[in-house]
Steps between C-alpha positions, in 0.01 A plus 500: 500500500353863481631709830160549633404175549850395682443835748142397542586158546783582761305765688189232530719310761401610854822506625658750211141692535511525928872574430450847232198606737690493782816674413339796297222534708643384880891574420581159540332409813359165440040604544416283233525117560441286180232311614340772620407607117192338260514505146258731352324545182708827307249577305299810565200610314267812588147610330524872536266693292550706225369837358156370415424266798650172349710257688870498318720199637841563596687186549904493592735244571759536791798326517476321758253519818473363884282553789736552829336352825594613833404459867552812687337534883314221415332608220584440123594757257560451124647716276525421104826546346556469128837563284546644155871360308639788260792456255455857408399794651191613502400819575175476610568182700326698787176553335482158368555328883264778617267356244506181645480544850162735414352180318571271815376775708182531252455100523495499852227749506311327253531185703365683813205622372423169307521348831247773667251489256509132495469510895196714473345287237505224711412649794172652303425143428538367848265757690189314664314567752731237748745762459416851603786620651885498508516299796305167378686546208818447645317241678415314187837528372500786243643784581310842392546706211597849572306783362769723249445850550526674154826512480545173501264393323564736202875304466391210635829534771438523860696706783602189670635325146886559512698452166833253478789750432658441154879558458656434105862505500686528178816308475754626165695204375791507276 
């Protein structure tokens, strides 16, 4: 069986994962519960565009991905955490885990403002005459759509959306 697949496999448990995270990242202080962590998806692809306006798809493939769930004051925080297995070294293992954490960070930004403009669509479609104001909106049940100033509308990310913190940890196996 081909290394990879046996440190992908091995890393996929949430034990062995909540384990690496929390001694290189926590010195050993036990942060990270198991259950606390949800598969994700480690694929990440990214339409950026190139020289002459086009969309060119980037797609990469993590090792192995989870999203980390925790209750602080009350309130939930998540944090994705994803680890890369090396045999060899790699010198530009940096720029590569960079890389990926920009494409999760890109996705989540993509998400938001899919999520906006989907919210204004809607609420375009719902406005009657029953409905002038804020208040008998809330009323009715839907909430009202905030107006984005331009800078939010030009990236389609607004000041309150916050961004889930990616961390990639590389783990060298012999």
């Amino acid at each position: 069986m081909k290394k990879d697949t046996v440190t992908k496999d091995y890393m996929s448990d949430a034990a062995v994962f909540a384990d690496a995270f929390n001694y290189y990242i926590y010195g050993g202080e036990q942060v990270i519960l198991p259950e606390e962590l949800a598969e994700r998806d480690p694929t990440e692809i990214a339409l950026p565009y190139g020289a002459d306006g086009a969309a060119v798809p980037i797609q990469r493939f993590r090792d192995v991905q989870k999203l980390y769930t925790a209750m602080t004051d009350g309130r939930a925080e998540y944090v994705l955490y994803g680890v890369e297995n090396q045999a060899e070294i790699h010198y530009a293992m940096a720029v590569r885990n960079c890389l990926y954490d920009v494409l999760d960070y890109a996705g989540q930004v993509e998400e938001a403002a899919h999520s906006h403009r989907k919210a204004m669509k809607e609420a375009k479609g719902q406005k009657d005459s029953t409905a002038p104001n804020a208040e008998q909106e809330q009323e009715q049940g839907r909430l009202p759509v905030k107006k984005p100033n331009a800078g939010e509308f030009l990236g389609g990310f607004w000041k309150e959306d916050r961004l889930i913190p990616s961390v990639t940890v590389t783990i060298y196996t012999a």
